[in-house]
C-alpha positions as CSV (number, residue, x, y, z in Angstrom):
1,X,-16.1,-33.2,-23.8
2,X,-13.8,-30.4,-24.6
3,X,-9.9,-31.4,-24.5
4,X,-7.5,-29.2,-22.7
5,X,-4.4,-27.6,-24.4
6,X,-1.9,-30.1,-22.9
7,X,-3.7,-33.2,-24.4
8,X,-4.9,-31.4,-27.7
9,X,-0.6,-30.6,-28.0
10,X,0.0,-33.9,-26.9
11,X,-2.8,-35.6,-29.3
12,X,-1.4,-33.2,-32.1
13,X,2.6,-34.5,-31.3
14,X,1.8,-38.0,-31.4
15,X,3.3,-38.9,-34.6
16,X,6.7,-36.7,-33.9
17,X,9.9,-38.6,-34.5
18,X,12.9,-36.7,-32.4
19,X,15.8,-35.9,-35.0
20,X,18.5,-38.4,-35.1
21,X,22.1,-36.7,-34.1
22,X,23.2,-36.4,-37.5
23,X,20.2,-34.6,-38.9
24,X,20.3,-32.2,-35.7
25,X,24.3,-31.7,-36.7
26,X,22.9,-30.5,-40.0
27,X,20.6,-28.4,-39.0
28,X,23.0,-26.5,-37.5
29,X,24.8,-26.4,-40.0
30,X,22.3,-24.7,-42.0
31,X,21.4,-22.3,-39.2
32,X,25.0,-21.0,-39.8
33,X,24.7,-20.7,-43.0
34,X,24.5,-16.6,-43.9
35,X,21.7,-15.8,-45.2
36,X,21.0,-13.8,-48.8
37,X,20.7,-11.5,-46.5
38,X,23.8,-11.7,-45.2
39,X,25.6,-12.3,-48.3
40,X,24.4,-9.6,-50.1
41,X,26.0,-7.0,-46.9
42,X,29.1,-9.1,-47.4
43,X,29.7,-8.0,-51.2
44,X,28.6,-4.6,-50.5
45,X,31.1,-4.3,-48.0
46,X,33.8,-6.0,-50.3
47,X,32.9,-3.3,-53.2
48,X,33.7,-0.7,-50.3
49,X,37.0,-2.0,-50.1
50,X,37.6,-1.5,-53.9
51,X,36.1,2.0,-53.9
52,X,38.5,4.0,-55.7
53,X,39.6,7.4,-54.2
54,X,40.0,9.1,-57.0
55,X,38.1,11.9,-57.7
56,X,39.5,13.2,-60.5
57,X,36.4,14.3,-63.1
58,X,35.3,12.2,-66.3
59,X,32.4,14.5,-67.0
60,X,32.7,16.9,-69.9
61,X,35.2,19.4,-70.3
62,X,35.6,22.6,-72.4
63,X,38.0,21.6,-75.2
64,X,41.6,23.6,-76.0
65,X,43.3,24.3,-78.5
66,X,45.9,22.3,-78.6
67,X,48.5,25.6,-78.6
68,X,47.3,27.3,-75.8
69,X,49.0,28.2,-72.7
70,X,47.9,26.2,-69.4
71,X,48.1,28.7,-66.4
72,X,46.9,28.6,-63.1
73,X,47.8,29.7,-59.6
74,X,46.1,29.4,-56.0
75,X,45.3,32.3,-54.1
76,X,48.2,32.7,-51.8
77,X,51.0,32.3,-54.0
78,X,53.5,34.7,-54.7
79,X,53.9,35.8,-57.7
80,X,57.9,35.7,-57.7
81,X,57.6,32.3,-57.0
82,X,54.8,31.5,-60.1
83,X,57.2,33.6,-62.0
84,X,60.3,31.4,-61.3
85,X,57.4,28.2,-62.2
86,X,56.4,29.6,-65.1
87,X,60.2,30.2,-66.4
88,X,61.3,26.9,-65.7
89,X,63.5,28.2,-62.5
90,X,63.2,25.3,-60.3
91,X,64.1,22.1,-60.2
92,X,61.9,19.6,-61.5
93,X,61.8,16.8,-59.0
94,X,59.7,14.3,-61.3
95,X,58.1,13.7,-64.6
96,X,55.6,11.9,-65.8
97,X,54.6,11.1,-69.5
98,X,51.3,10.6,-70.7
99,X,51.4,10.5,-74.1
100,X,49.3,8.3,-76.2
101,X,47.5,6.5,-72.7
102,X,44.2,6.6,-73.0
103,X,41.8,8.3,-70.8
104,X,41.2,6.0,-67.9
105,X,44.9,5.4,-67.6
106,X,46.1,8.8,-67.8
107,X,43.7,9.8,-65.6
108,X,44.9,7.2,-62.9
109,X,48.2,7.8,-63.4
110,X,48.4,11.4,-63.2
111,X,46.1,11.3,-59.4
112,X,48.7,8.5,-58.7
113,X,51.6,10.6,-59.3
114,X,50.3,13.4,-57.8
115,X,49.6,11.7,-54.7
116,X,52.5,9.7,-54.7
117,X,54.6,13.0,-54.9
118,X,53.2,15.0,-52.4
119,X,53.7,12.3,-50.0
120,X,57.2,12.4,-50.6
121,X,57.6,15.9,-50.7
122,X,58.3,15.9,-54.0
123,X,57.3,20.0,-55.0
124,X,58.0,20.5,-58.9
125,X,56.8,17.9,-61.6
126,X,56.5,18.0,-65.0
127,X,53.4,16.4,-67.3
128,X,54.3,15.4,-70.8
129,X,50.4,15.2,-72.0
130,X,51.1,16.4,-75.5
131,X,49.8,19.2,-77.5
132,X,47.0,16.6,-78.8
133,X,46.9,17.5,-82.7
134,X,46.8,13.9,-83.6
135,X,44.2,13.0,-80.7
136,X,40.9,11.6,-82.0
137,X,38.4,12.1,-81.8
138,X,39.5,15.3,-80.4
139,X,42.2,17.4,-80.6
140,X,43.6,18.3,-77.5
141,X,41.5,16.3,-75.4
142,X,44.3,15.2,-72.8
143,X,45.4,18.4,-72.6
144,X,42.3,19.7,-71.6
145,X,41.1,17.5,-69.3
146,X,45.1,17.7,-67.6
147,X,44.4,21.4,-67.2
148,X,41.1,20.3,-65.7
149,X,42.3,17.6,-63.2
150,X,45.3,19.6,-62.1
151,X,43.1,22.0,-60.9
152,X,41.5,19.5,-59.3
153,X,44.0,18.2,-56.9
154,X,44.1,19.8,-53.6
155,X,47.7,19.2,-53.7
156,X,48.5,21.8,-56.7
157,X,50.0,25.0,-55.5
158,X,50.2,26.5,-59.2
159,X,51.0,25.3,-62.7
160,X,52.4,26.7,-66.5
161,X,53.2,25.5,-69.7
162,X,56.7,24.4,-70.1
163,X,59.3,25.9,-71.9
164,X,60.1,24.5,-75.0
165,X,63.0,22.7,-74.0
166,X,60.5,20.8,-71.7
167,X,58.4,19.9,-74.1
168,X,56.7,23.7,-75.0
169,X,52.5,23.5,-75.0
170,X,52.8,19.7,-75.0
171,X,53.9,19.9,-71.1
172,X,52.9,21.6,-67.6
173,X,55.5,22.6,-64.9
174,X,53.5,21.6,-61.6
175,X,54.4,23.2,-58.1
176,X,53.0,21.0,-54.7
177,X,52.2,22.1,-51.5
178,X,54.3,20.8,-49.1
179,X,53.7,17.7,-47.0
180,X,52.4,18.2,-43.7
181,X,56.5,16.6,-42.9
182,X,58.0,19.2,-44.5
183,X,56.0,21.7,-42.9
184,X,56.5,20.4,-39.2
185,X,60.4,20.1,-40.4
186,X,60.2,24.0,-41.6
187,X,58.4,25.1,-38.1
188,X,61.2,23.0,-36.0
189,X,64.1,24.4,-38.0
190,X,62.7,28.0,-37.8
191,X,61.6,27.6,-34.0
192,X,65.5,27.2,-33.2
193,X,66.6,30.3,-34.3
């Protein structure tokens, strides 16, 4: 005689003990446990938090020579006002020194300062990276790869090699655009007249 499914579940349970309270406590415990799962979306996310916004290149760049010129202006600038860069007629706001850092480092510091200066308004820097004759394995390298990242940064309006009592080929005059303050303060003062 064929059983039905109620007894052949009930013939099947017989031997099932119910969970005392403290193993059922555990067992949801465990059920809130995350998961690999889980844990492996968690550190992903954390690496997110540490992604680092700078862009600034590391791949290969063509090498100077470590007494050349650096030059370089954005479409749009006048060419009175490179002129005035490029002869050391403005004020320079801020300076930053990279001399002897290594790669990594001056490549932080420089998007840092950058970034940090255009934030607060600071427009005219100068960067002491050196002419690089004593760079190895390269000469120059800094140099090169500041002419590089400059160009780079969004925030460059235009830059030069310094006059020599800057620092010659071994430093850059930098011109920022203005902060989006300084331009809403410009548009206000010029709206009232």
């Amino acid at each position: 005689m064929a059983m039905t499914d109620e007894e052949l579940f009930l013939a099947s349970m017989g031997d099932v003990v119910p969970l005392a309270q403290d193993n059922q406590a555990q067992l949801k415990r465990q059920q809130n446990e995350p998961t690999l799962a889980q844990l492996a979306r968690r550190e992903a996310a954390e690496q997110e938090q540490d992604f680092d916004p700078n862009f600034l290149s590391t791949e290969y760049v063509d090498l100077l020579d470590p007494h050349d010129l650096l030059s370089y202006k954005k479409d749009g600038v006048q060419q009175g006002v490179f002129k005035n860069l490029r002869l050391g007629k403005y004020q320079i706001d801020a300076t930053l020194d990279l001399h002897g850092k290594p790669f990594r480092e001056a490549r932080k510091s420089l998007f840092d300062f950058i970034t940090d200066c255009h934030q607060r308004s600071i427009r005219v820097l100068l960067i002491r990276h050196g002419i690089g004759l004593k760079s190895k394995p390269f000469p120059a390298i800094l140099k090169s790869y500041c002419n590089k990242w400059l160009q780079e940064m969004p925030q460059t309006l235009a830059f030069h090699s310094a006059l020599s009592c800057h620092g010659g080929n071994g430093s850059t005059y930098v011109l920022l655009k203005k902060s989006e303050e300084k331009k809403v303060e410009n548009r206000e003062r010029h709206a009232k007249r």
